[in-house]
N, C-alpha and C positions, 0 to 999 in steps of 0.2 A: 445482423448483430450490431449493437454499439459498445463502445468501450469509450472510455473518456479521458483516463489517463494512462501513464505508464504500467502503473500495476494491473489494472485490467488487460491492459494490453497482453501483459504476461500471465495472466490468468486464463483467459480469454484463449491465448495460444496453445493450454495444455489441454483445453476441451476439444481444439479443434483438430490437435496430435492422434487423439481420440476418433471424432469424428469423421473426419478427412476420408481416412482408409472403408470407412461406413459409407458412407459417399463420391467418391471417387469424383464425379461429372458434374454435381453440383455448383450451380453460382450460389458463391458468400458472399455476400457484400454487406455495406452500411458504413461505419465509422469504427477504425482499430489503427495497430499501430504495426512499427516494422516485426515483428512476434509475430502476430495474425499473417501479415501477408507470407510469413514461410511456409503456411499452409494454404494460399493460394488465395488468403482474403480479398477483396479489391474493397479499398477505401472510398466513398464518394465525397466524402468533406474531410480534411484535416484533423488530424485527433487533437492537438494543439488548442483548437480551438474551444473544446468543452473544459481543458483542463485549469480550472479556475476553483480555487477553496474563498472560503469565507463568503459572510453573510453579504457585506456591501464592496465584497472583491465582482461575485453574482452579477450582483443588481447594476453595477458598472458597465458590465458584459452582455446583459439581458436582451438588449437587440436583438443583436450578433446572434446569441445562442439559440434566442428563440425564433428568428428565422429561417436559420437551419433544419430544426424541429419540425416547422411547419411545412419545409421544399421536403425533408425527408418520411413526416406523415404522409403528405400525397405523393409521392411516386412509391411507398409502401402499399397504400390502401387503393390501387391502381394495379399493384403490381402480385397484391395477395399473396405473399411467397407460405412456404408450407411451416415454417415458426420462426418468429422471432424472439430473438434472445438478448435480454437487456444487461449487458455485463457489469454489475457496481453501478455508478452514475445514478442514483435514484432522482434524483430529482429534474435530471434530462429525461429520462428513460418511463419511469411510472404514469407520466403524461401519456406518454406515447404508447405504452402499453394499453392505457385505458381505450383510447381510442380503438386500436389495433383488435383487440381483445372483443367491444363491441363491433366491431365488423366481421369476426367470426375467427379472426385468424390465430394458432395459437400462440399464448406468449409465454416466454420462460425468466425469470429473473434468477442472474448467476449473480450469487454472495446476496443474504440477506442485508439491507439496510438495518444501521445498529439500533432494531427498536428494545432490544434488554436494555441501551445506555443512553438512549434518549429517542424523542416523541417517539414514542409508541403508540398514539393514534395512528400512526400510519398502516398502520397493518389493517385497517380499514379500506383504507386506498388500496394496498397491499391487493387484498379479498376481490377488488374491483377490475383490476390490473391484473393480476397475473394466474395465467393458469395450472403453473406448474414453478415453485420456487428451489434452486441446487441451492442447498448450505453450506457450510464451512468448520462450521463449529458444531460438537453434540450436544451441547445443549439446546439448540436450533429447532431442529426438527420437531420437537415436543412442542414447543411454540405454537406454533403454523399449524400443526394438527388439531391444538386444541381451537386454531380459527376456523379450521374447516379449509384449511387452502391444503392443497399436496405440496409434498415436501422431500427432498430424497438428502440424505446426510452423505458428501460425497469426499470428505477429508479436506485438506488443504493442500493444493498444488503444491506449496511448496515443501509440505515437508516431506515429499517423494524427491524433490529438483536436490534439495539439501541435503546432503550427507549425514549420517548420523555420526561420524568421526570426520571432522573436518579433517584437511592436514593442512595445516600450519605452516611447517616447513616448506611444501613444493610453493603454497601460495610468498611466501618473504621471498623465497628465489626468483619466482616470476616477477615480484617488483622491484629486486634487486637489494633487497633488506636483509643485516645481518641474521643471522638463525638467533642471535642473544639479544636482538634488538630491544627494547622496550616500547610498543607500537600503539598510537590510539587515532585509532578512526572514527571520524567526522563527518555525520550525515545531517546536512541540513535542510533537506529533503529534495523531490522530484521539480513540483512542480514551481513556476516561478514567482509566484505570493511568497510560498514556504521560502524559498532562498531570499527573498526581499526583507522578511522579518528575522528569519533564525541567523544569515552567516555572521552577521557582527558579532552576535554575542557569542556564538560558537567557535572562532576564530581568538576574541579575548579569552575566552575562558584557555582555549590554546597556549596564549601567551602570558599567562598566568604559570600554567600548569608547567612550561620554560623555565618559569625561575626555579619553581623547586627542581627541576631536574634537566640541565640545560640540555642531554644527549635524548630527550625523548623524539620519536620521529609521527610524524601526524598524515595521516591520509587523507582524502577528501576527494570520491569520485564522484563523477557527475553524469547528469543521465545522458546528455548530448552537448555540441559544440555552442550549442546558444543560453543554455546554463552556465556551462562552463566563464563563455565572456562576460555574461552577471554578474557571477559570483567574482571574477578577478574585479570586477568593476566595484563593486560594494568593499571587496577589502581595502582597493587601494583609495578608496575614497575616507575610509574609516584610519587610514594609516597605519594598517596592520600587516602592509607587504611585507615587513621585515621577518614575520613570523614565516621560518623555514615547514613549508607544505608540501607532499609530494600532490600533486591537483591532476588527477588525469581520469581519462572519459573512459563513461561504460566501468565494466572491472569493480562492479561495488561489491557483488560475493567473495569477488578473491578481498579486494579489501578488509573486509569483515572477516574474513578467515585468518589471517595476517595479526589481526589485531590481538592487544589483550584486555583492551578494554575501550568501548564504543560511546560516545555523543550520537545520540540519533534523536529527529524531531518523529515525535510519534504521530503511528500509521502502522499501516503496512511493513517497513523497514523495518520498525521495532522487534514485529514478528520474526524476522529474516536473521535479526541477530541474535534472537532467543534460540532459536534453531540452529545456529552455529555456536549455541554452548557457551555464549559472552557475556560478561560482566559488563551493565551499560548505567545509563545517564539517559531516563526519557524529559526531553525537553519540548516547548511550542509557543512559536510567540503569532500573533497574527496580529491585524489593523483593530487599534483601538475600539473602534467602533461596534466591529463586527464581536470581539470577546464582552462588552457589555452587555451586550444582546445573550449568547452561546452560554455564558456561565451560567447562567439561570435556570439551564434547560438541561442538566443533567440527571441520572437517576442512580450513580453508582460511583463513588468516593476515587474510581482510577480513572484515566484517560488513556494508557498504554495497555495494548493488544495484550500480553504475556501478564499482566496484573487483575487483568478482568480475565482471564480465563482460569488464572489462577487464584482469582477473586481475595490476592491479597498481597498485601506492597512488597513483591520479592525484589524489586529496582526502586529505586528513586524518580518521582517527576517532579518538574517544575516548569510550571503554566505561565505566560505573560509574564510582571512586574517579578514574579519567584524566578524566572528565567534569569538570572545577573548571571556572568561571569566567577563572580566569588562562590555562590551556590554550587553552579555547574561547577569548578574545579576542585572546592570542598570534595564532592560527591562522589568523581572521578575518581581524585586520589586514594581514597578509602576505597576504592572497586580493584583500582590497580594495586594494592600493597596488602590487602586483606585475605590472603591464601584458603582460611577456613570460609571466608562468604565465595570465594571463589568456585571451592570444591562444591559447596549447599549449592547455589545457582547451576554446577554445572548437571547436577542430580535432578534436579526440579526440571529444567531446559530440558533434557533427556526424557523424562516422562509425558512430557507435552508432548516432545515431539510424537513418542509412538500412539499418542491418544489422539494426535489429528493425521497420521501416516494411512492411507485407503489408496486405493488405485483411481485417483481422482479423474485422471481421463476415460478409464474405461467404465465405469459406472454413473459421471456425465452423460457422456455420449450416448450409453443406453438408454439413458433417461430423456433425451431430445428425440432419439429415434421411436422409442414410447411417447412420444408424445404428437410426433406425426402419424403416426402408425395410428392412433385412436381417435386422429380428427376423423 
């Protein structure tokens, strides 16, 4: 198995909660993260090291990652195991499938790459690659059928992890926040491109959102202790330490559960706060370079998870140069003071969830076990 970032990671982990008890004795290995290894993963290479977005963040990295690839093809294709399974990462991972794939061995690709929202040529590659692809989304599977690839629609891990009633309350207590507080959480995302582009302006728009209401309290967790040092390192380089943060590690669900209203750079996360019911702000800024290139290459008017499934601007985004600070706290505050868009968002959020809610481990897993079973 590889996995490339954090969220994979924790995706990655709820097939294997699945799997595990199907296999007992099994070696797993490849590339995951501390999630995977609770299920007895063993890592060969650091997952740190694939987790890199943008086009010329890549290409920076491209050594590195592809000599990885190349030490982890051949002790694969040496090693024949009974499937591999390419978690997210397509553009690590679809190589290596193809390869694997022509050597006999079978492969599985967990979370389709977004070919509904851009190149969808890929699904070519896709056809070449993979013998068996888990989705995420229902509209998904109809996809990959009509390519002729298999395809099993398995829900979305998380909206089994996620409560369909957050509480609110235990989470403020757990961070020590009043029960009347007025609370906005601050995601500027995993990996650390995303915190190098988004904390500035997600931190200003913080210190904006101050003035109108000096008692507001602001979260910001982070995925581990060397983001964590980043991101303090970018505020206080921006001069924005004075902006009162609670900043602590891990803890983004409670975060988000806490909140009444979210900044998040869209992904994954976006998802996560749809799913707890929250009134957000999709935001994304990345290297100049790489967005000249990206904007060109889309096929559907959103970029946030919960807008393209709902295929219609139930949140606000704002992309690169639309990312200001003024924007984002415009946006916010009309999230947090607007009670009737509150109630709508929390009905719509509710409905998603129970239209991606499946037993996502248990019908993964069968589906990996079908697929060694039929080699």
């Amino acid at each position: 198995m590889v996995a490339g970032e954090t969220s994979g990671d924790m995706l990655a982990a709820r097939l294997l909660s699945g799997l595990r008890p199907q296999l007992p004795d099994s070696l797993m290995h490849g590339i995951g993260g501390k999630h995977m290894a609770e299920y007895g993963f063993q890592s060969d290479y650091p997952m740190e090291k694939l987790s890199v977005r943008g086009l010329f963040e890549v290409l920076m990295h491209y050594r590195e990652i592809s000599g990885i690839r190349k030490q982890l093809m051949a002790q694969l294709l040496d090693e024949k195991p009974e499937v591999f399974i390419g978690v997210d990462a397509p553009d690590f991972n679809l190589d290596l499938e193809v390869q694997l794939k022509r050597a006999g061995i079978p492969t599985m690709h967990y979370i389709s790459p977004s070919i509904w929202a851009w190149r969808g040529g890929r699904i070519k590659k896709i056809a070449e690659a993979v013998s068996h692809m888990l989705v995420i989304f229902p509209f998904e599977e109809e996809i990959y059928r009509k390519a002729g690839i298999p395809a099993t629609y398995v829900g979305h891990p998380l909206a089994q992890v996620i409560p369909m009633e957050p509480d609110v309350e235990a989470a403020r207590e757990e961070l020590g926040l009043e029960a009347d507080a007025r609370v906005v959480t601050i995601l500027p995302g995993s990996r650390m491109s995303e915190i190098k582009y988004n904390t500035t302006a997600f931190i200003a728009t913080a210190k904006l959102l101050l003035q109108r209401e000096p008692h507001l309290q602001f979260l910001v967790p982070m995925v581990g202790a060397k983001q964590r040092a980043y991101y303090s390192e970018l505020v206080l380089a921006a001069q924005l330490d004075e902006v009162p943060i609670l900043l602590m590690e891990g803890k983004s669900h409670t975060a988000i559960a806490a909140a009444d209203v979210v900044l998040v750079a869209s992904g994954t996360a976006s998802l996560e706060v749809a799913l707890f019911k929250k009134p957000m702000v999709i935001a994304y800024k990345m290297m100049a370079a790489s967005w000249h290139v990206l904007k060109h290459m889309g096929y559907q008017p959103w970029i946030g998870l919960p807008n393209i499934i709902a295929e219609d601007f139930l949140v606000p985004e704002f992309l690169q140069s639309a990312a200001t600070p003024q924007n984002m706290a415009d946006a916010l505050w009309q999230q947090l003071n607007d009670v009737a868009l509150q109630k709508r968002l929390k009905l719509r959020f509710a409905d998603m969830h129970q239209d991606l809610l499946r037993d996502t481990a248990g019908i993964s897993a069968q589906a990996v076990l079908n697929l060694i079973h039929n080699r």
